[in-house]
N, C-alpha and C positions, 0 to 999 in steps of 0.2 A: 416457514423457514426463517431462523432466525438474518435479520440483515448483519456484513462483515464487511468495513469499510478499513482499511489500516492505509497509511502514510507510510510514505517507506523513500530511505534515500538510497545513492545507487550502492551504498553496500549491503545493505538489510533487501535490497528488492527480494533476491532467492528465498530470503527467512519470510518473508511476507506471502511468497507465491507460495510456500508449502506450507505454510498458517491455515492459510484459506483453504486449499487442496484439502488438506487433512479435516477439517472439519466441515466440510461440504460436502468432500467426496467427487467434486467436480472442477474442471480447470476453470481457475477464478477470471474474474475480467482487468486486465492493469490497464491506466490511461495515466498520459503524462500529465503534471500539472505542470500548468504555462508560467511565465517569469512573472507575471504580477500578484497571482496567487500563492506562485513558490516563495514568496522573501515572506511570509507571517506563516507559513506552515510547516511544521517540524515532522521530524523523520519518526513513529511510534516507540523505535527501539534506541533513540540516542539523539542529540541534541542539534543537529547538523539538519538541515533544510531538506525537505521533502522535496521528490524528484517524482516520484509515483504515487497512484491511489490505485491499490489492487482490494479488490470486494469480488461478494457474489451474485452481483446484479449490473 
């Protein structure tokens, strides 16, 4: 199975959870990312800092 890791901030989370959904076929896993991690990592769908990592593992 292929691995699905996407970034996602808190407007894209929903676009991200049914990304993974739909291509898995299974409810994905989200986990927050923490404030030292958050300030270098961007959201997959737009420029604004990433808040979640939703994947299939």
């Amino acid at each position: 199975m292929e691995k699905i890791r996407i970034n996602s901030c808190e407007t894209h989370i929903y676009r991200a959870l049914d990304e993974v959904t739909a291509k898995t076929e299974n409810f994905p896993d989200m986990e927050k990312i923490y404030t030292e991690e958050e300030l270098s990592t961007v959201c997959d769908y737009c420029a604004q800092a990433a808040i979640y990592v939703v994947s299939n593992t």
